[in-house]
N, C-alpha and C positions, 0 to 999 in steps of 0.2 A: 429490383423494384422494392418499393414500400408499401406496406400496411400497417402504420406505427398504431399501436396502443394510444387509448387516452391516459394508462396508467403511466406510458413515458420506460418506469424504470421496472425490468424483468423482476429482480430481485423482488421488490415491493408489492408486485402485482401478483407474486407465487408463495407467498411468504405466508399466509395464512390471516388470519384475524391479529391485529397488535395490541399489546396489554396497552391499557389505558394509564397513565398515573398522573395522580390531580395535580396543579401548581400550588410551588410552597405558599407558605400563608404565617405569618406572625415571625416572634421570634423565636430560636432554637440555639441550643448548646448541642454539638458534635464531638467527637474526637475527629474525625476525618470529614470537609467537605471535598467533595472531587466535581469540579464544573465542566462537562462535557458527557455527556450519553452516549457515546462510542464506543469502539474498542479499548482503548487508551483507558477511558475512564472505570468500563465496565468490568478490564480484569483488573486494572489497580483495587476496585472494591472486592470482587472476587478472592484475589488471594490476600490481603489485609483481612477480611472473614474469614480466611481458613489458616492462616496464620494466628490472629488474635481475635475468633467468637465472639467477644466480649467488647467490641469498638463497635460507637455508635458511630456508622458510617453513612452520607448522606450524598446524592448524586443530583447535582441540578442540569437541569438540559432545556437550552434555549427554547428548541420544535421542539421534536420528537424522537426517543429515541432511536441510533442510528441514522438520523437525518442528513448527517454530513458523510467525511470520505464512508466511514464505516459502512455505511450502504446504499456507496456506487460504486464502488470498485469492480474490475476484473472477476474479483473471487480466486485470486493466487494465495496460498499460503506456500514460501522461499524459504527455504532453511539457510537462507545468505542475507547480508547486508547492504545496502547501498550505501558506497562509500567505507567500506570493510578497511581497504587496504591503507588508510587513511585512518582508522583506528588502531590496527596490529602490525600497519605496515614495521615499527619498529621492534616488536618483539621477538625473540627467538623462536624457531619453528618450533619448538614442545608447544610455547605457551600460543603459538597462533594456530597447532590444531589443534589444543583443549577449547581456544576459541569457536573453532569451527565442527568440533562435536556439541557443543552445545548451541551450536544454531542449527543442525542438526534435530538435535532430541527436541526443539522447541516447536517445532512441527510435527512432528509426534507426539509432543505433550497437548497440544490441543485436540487428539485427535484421542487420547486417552480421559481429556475431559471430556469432550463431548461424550463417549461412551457411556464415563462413569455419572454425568448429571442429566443422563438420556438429554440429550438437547440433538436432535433431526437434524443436521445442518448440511447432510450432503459430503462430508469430511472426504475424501477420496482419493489416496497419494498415487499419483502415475507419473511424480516425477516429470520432468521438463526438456524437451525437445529446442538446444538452442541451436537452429536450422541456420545452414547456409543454402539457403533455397529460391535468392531470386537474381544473385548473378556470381559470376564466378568468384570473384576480391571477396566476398564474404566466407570463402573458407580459409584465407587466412586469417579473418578476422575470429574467426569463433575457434580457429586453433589457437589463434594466441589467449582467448579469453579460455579458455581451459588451461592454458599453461598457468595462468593467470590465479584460477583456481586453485591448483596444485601448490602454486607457490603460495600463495594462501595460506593454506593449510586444510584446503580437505581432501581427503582421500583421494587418492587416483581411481577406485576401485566405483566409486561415485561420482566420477565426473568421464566417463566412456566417449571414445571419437566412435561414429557410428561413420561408416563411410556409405555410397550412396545405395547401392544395394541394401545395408543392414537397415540405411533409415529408409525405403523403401519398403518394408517390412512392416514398420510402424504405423508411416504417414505417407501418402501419394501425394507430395510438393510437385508442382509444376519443375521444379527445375532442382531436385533434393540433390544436391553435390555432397552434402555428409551435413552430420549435425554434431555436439556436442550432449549427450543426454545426462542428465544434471538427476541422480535420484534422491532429492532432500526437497521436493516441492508437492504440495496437496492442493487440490481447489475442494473449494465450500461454496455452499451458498450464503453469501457474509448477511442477508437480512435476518434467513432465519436462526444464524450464530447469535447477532446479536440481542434479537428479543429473547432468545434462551436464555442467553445469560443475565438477560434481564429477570426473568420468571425466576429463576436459580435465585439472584440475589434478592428482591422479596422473599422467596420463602424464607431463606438468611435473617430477616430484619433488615434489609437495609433498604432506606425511604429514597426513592426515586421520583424525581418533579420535572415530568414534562414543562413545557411554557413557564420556564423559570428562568430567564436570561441573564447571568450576572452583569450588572451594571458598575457595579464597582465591587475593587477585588484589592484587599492590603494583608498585609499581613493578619493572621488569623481572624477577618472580617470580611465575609460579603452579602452583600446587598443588592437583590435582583431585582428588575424592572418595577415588578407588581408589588415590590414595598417589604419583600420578606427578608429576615437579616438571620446572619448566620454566624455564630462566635466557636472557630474549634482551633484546636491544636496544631492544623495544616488543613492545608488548602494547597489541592490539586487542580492545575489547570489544564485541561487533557482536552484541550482545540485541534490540536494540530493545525491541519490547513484550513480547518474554520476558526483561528486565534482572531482575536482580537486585541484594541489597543487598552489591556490586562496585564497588571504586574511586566511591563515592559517587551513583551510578545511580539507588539505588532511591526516593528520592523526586525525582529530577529528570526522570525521565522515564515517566510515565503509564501503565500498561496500563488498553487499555479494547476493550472485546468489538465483532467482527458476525458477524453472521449469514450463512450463501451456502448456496442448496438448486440442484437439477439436473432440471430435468425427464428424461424419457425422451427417445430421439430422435423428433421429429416426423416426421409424412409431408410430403412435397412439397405434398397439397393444402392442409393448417395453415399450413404456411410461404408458400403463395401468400397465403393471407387474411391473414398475420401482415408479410408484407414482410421487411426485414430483409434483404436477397441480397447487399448487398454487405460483410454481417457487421460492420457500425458494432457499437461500445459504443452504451449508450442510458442515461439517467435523466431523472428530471425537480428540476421545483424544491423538491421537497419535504423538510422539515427530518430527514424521515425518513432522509435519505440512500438513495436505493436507485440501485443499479446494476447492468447486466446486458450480455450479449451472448450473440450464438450461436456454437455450440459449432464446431468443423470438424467434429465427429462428429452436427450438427444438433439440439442440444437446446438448451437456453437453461438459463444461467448467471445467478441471482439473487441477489443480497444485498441485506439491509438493517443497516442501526447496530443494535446490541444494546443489553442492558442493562448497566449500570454495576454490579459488586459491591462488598459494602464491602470497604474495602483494596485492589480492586485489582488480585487475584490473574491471574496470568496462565493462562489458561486452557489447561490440559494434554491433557485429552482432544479427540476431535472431535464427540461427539455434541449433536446438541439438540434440543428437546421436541420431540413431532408439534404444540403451540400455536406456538413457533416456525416448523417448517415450515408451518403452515397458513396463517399470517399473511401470510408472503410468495407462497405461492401464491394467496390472495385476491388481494394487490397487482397478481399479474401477470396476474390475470382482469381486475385493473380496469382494466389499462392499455392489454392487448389481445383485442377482444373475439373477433376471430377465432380464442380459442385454445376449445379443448372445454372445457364445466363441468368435465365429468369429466379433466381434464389431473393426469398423472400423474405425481409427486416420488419418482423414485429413491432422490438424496441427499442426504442435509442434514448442515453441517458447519461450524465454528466455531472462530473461535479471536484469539486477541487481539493490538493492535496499540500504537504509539507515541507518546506526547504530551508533546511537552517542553511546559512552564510557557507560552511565549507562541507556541504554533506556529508555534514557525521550524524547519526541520530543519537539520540541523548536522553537518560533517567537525570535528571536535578532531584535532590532535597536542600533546601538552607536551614536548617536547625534554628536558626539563629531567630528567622523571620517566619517559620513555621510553612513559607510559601515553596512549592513543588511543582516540577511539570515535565513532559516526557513527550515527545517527538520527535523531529527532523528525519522522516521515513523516506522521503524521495520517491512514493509510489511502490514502497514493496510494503505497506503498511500491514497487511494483512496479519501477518505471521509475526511481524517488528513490533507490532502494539501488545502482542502477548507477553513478548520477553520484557517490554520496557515497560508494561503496568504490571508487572511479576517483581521487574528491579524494582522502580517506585514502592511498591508494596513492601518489599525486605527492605530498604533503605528507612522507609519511615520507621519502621517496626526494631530496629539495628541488629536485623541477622547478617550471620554471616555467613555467605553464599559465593560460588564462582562466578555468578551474574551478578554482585555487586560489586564485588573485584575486579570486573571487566573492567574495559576503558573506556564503554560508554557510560557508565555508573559514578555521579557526583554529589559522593555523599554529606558535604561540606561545604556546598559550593554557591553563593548567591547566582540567579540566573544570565543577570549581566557579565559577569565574571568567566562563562562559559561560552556563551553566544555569542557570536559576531553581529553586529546590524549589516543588513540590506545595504546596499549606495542608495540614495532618495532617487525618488522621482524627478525627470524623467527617461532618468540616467538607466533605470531597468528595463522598461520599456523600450526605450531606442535601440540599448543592447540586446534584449527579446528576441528583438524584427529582424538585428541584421547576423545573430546567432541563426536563428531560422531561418531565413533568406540560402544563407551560406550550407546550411544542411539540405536546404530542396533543392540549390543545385548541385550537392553532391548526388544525391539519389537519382536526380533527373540524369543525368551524367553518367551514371554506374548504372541504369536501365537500359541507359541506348545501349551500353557498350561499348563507352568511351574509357578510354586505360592508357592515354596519354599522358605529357606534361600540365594541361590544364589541371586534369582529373585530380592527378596526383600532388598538384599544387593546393588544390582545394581541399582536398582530405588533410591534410598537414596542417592548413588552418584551422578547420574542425576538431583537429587534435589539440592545438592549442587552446581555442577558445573553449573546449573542455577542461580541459586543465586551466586556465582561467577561474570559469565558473564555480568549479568545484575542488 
């Protein structure tokens, strides 16, 4: 059942009072503009101040900030990549777990920021529970994604097979066959991460403008809605999956929707039946993408992948159906049965994310053109916004670091030169419907219990059309 919030989105509603900051106004000389009031944006200013003090750095944001992914997400911070294997797949094992120690430490490094800029954000690493927990095929699936891991390049010692007893220990899954427990994952509460580091960068000096939507963006010039212009040495475009059509953006990097609702806080007796105490992330194998954890304020945090619209549009509001909310609440009956029929959804809230062309995410700088930008997260944005406005930051500034040596780090590189474009419309959308299609009937399929020639016929296209996509 429902009792949705008129505030819509948890995060928002719990977050406390939000700093104010006016819209720009006249003209201004910068060293650094960064368009976007996100994560992305927020630590590219962040560490550009504490690398070089001395740079006048200036932050425009459309709404408000955190208004986009930044604060509806999950609240995952992943010490992994979406689409990893597809950046290091080529490297030699040394350089692919130097890779994978420092995605690693970049979840701990935010969890050493927060300490050290006292910013409240709930930071809490319990690691990640990726369960085979609602039919049997999902344990080979999450074994091979731990091999997967390994081959990677991160520790074996950090990527643990829990088999069904040990994860019953942890989590009471309806049906816990074994999980893979993943220890490089933190949840936060990302609203009130991001207005901290909002406050942090004021004290800093650096001038932050709400309802300042850049209108036009060229090299080292932009120009927001309300008339204010802006002349610096770079320009940061830090949308992500709220890009626009900006220095050539809008078909290179994808918006596409999910979903996140909030139960109520549970009692202690729920939570005994539910497990969960040492506050792990949790999902399973399924194409649905779903992911969850509990709250510090004891509720449980659900999302799952939305639906694709045509074109694109990045999603402004927060609300979404009581069919949305219901669906995921179904989810999370099936997953744990310890929870009450009658368990009850607060709030449900939405909002869209980033997809470059071959899901890699990406730091840009072009020297040349002064213009910069960093995204393609695929949904693990959390933790990926930290590393990539950290690169961004050393790239402009030209240290030299093992995150800008990475290979998602393009320190020479005009944006088009990097990006792939989209197929147009309505060549995505069709693809969207019949991608999706073909994934609900695998699930529907792999629920009943079917593990025949059909089953196995359909999964193998799923695998393809993955490999497709990405």
């Amino acid at each position: 059942m429902t009792a949705v919030d008129s505030a819509c989105n948890y995060w928002v509603d719990s977050a406390g009072e939000p700093g104010v900051w006016p819209a720009a106004e006249g003209r201004h000389d910068a060293d650094v503009v960064i368009v976007g009031g996100g994560f992305t944006g927020l630590w590219t200013a962040y560490y550009l101040t504490t690398l070089r003090p001395e740079l006048a750095v200036t932050v425009l944001e459309a709404e408000t900030v955190g208004h986009g992914a930044s604060g509806r997400n999950g609240g995952w911070a992943i010490g992994n990549l979406a689409g990893l294997e597809r950046l290091i797949g080529d490297l030699d094992r040394t350089a692919r777990r130097a890779i994978c120690a420092q995605l690693a430490d970049n979840v701990d490094e935010i969890g050493r920021v927060t300490a050290r800029e006292a910013i409240e954000a709930d930071f809490h690493k319990g690691g990640t529970l990726d369960a085979a927990a609602r039919y049997p095929q999902q344990v080979a699936m999450q074994k091979a994604h731990r091999d997967a891991l390994i081959e990677l390049g991160h520790a074996p010692e950090d990527c643990v097979w829990l088999d069904g007893p040990a994860l019953a220990e942890r989590a009471a899954f309806r049906d816990g066959y074994g999980a893979v427990f993943f220890r490089h994952t933190a949840s936060v509460h990302p609203m009130k991460l991001v207005r901290g580091l909002a406050r942090v960068l004021a004290q800093r000096g650096v001038t932050i403008s709400e309802h300042s939507r850049a209108r036009y963006l060229a090299p080292h010039h932009v120009i927001t809605t309300n008339g204010a212009q802006f002349n610096a040495r770079h320009i940061v475009q830090a949308t992500e999956g709220y890009s626009e059509c900006l220095a050539g953006l809008g078909r290179r990097v994808l918006s596409v929707r999910s979903l996140v609702i909030a139960t109520e806080p549970l009692s202690e007796a729920v939570w005994a039946r539910v497990g969960l105490g040492d506050r792990p992330t949790f999902c399973d194998a399924s194409r649905v993408i779903n992911y969850g954890h509990r709250s510090r304020d004891g509720r449980l945090i659900f999302g799952a992948r939305g639906a694709y619209p045509l074109g694109g549009t990045p999603k402004q509001d927060h609300a979404i159906t009581p069919a949305e909310i219901e669906m995921r609440r179904r989810l999370l009956l099936d997953l744990f049965p310890g929870l009450p029929e009658d368990l009850v959804v607060t709030h449900g809230w939405g909002g869209s994310l980033g997809l470059s062309r071959r899901f890699r995410p990406h730091a840009i700088v072009d020297p040349h053109t002064g213009l910069a930008t960093a995204g393609g997260y695929a949904g693990e944005g959390v933790a990926a916004s930290h590393l990539m406005g950290r690169t961004t930051a050393e790239l402009i500034v030209g240290e030299d670091t093992p995150r800008t040596r990475a290979p998602w780090a393009h320190a020479d590189a005009a944006i088009d030169q990097v990006l792939a474009r989209w197929e147009p419309e309505p060549l995505r959308w069709l693809a969207a419907q019949t991608i999706s299609a073909s994934y609900g009937a695998e699930e529907s399929l792999l629920r009943r219990g079917c593990d025949g020639a059909l089953t196995r016929s359909v999964m193998r296209a799923n695998d393809g059309f993955a490999a497709i996509i990405e």
